[in-house]
N, C-alpha and C positions, 0 to 999 in steps of 0.2 A: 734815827737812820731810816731812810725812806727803803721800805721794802720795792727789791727790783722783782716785777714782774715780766714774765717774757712768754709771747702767745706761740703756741706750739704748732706749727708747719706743718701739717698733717696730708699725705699720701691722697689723693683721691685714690688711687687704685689700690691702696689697703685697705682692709676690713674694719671697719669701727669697733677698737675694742668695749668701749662705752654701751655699745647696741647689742644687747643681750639676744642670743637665738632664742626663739621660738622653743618653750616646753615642749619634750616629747611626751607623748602621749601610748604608754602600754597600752595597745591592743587586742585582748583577751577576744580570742574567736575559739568559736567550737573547731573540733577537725571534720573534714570535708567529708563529704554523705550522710546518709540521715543518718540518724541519732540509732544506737542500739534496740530502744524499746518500740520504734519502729520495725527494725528487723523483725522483731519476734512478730511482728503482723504477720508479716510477708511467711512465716514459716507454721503460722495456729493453722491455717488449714488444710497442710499435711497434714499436722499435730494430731489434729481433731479427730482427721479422717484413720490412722495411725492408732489413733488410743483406742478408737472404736471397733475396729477390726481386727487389733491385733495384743492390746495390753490389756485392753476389758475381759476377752477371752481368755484370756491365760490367768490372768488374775480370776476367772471365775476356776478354769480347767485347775488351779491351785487349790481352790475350795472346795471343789466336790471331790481331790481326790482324800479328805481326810475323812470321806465318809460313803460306807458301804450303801449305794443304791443303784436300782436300777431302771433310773430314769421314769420312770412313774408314780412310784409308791412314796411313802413317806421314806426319807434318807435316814442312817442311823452312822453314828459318831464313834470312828476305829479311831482315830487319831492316825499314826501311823502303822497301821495294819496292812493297808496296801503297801507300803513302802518295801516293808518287813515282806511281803509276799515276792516282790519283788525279786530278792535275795536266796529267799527258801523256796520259792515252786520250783521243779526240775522242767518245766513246760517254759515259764518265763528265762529260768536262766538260759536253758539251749536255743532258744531264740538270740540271746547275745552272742552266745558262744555262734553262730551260726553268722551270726553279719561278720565276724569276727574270719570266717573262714572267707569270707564273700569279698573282704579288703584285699585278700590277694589277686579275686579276679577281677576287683575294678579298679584298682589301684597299682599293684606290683606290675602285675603282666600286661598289661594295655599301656603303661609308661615304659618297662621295658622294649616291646616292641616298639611304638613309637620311638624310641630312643633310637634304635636301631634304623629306622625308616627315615629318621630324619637326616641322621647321618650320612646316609646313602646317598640320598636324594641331592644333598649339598654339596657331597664328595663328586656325583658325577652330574656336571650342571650340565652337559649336555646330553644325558640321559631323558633317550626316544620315552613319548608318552609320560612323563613328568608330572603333568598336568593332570592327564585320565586320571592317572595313580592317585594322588591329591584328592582328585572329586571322588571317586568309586572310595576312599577311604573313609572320607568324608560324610557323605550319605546319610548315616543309620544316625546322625545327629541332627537331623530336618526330619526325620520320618518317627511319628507319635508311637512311642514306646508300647502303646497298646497293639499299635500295628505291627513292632517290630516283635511281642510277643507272642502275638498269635499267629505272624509265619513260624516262626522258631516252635510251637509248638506243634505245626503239620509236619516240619522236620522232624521232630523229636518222636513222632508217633511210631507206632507198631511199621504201616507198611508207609510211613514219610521215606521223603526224600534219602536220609539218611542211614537207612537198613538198608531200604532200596542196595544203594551202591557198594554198602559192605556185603551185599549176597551176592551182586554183580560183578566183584571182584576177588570172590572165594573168601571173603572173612564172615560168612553169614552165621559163623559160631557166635561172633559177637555181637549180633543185630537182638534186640532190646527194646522193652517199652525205655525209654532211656527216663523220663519224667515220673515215672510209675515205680522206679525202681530204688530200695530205700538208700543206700548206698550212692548212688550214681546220679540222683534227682538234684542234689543242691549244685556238686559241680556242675549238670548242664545249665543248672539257671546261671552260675557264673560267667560261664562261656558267653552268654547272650550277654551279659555287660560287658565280659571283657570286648567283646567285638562295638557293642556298642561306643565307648570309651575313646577305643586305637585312634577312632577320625580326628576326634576335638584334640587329643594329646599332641597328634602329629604336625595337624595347624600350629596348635603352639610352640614346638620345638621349631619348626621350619622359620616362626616369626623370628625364634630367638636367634638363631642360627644366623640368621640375617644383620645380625645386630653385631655379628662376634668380626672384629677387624681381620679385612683376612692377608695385614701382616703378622700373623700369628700364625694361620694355616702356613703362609711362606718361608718363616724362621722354620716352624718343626718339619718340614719336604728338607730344605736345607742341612736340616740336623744330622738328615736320614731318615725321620720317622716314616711310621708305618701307618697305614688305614689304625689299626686300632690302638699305636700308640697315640694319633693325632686326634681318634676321640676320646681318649682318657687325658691326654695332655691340654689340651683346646676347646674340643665339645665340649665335653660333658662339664668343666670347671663354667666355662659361659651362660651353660644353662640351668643355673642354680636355680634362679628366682624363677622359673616353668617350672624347674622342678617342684620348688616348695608349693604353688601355686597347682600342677597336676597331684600331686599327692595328696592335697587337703582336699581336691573336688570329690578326688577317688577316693577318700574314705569318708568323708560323708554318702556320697552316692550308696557306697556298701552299708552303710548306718541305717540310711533311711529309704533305702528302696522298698519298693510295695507294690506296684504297679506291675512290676516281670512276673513277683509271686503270686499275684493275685488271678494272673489270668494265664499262666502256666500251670500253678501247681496246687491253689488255695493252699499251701501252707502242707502239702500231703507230698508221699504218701504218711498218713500219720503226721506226725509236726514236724517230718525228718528236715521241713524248705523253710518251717515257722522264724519269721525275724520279728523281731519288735513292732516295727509299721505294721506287718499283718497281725499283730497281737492286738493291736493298738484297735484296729478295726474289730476285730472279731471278738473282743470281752465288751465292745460300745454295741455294735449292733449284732450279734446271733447270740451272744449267749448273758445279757444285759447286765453284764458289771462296771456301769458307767465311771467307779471310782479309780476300780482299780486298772481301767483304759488310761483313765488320767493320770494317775502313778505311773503304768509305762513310758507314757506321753512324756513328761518331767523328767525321767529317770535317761528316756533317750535321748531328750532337748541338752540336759547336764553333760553326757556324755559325748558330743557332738563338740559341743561349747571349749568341754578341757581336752577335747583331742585337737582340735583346730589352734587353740591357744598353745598346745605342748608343741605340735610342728612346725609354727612361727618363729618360737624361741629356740627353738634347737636351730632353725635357720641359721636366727640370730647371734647364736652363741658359737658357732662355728666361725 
């Protein structure tokens, strides 16, 4: 029986199933811009510059402070004896305790009033002189802290600016070396931060303020609220992250200032103005204990590091 064969009629315009596609071919490419180990070029010569000035020295400032010298002589080997001095001299510790008072004046009270300044300033936007206000607050954060300490001490003097006016207005009971006085020396040095401070706090709240929808200000007028319930309800909630953000400047500023004290008060009368920065200075170069400088140095860098870290998180955890 003859096999029927029968040729098959096939489509021009269909696709030949017979005619196999073309293998694809996986493509294995890198991802777009250079390569990692390139980066780390592009970033060695901060690095370099970075390790040199800034981890070489501390890595050294870590070594000498386990050993008692001063800077000349052969060094000799306390291990931690600076550390431990640290804790027990009553000179070193009223030095913390002393920055410790100083966080209220660069921190609390130059946030508070700015607090208040910004406020104001928002609440009445068309409030004459806005601007002056702004710049004249402003000021003493452009103008070099050496200069703003050595007006502040022609004020602070015997017959400064500021006896002056207390004799000229009948309070000359209370006119005073007011920097001279052991009592009354460290709160003037705070006063000169606090005022320094108010400017930069108040740009910042005024940035934030600006940020805050003001249908929020329109709900709480609506409500009824008040000037001060609208900044406890509105402000002040808007300007958390100024706030977290002025609070850690201001207490570091109180940590490590040295520059107000150094040329107000050198740390007198007696050590009643001494902070850690001028300890820092004056056990390196007048009375040559380069170690245990460095152990303050460390001890105030630590401290700095876990307060800045603590303020963050507690942002955080709110």
């Amino acid at each position: 029986m003859a096999a029927l064969t029968h040729d098959r009629v096939t489509d021009p315009t269909e696709p030949d199933p017979e005619r196999a596609a073309p293998p694809t071919r996986r493509v294995v490419g890198r991802s777009p811009g250079e390569p990692r180990k390139v980066a780390y070029l592009y970033v060695l010569p901060a690095f370099v510059f970075y390790g040199a000035l800034v981890l070489f020295p501390l890595g050294q400032c870590v070594w000498i402070s386990f050993y008692d010298w001063d800077g000349l002589s052969v060094a000799k080997w306390v291990g931690l004896g600076n550390y431990q001095e640290v804790f027990t001299d009553p000179q070193l510790r009223s030095s913390f305790v002393h920055s410790g008072v100083l966080i209220a004046f660069f921190a609390v009270i130059p946030i508070m009033t700015a607090l208040v300044l910004a406020a104001t300033l928002s609440r009445k936007a068309r409030l004459r002189g806005r601007t002056f206000f702004r710049t004249v607050l402003f000021l003493p954060q452009v103008v070099a802290s050496v200069v703003v300490a050595t007006t502040w001490s022609a004020i602070y003097s015997p017959d400064g600016m500021l006896n002056f006016l207390l004799r000229h207005v009948g309070l000359g009971a209370l006119a005073r070396p007011w920097l001279g006085d052991y009592g009354l020396a460290l709160p003037a040095v705070g006063v000169i931060g606090a005022w320094i401070g108010v400017g930069g706090f108040l740009v910042m709240f005024m940035a934030g303020t600006q940020q805050i929808p003001t249908d929020l200000y329109d709900a709480a007028r609506v409500d009824g609220a008040g000037a001060v319930r609208e900044f406890f309800a509105v402000t002040l909630p808007g300007l958390r992250g100024q706030l977290v953000v002025a609070a850690t400047l201001g207490i570091i500023g109180a940590l490590r200032t040295f520059d107000l004290v150094y040329v107000t008060t050198h740390g007198g009368p007696g050590t009643s103005t001494s902070v850690p920065a001028y300890e820092v200075y004056h056990r390196a170069f007048v009375t040559n204990q380069v170690g245990s400088a460095c152990a303050v140095a460390l001890t105030l860098a630590v401290l700095i590091f876990l307060v800045t870290v603590l303020v963050n998180r507690l942002d955080k955890e709110d």
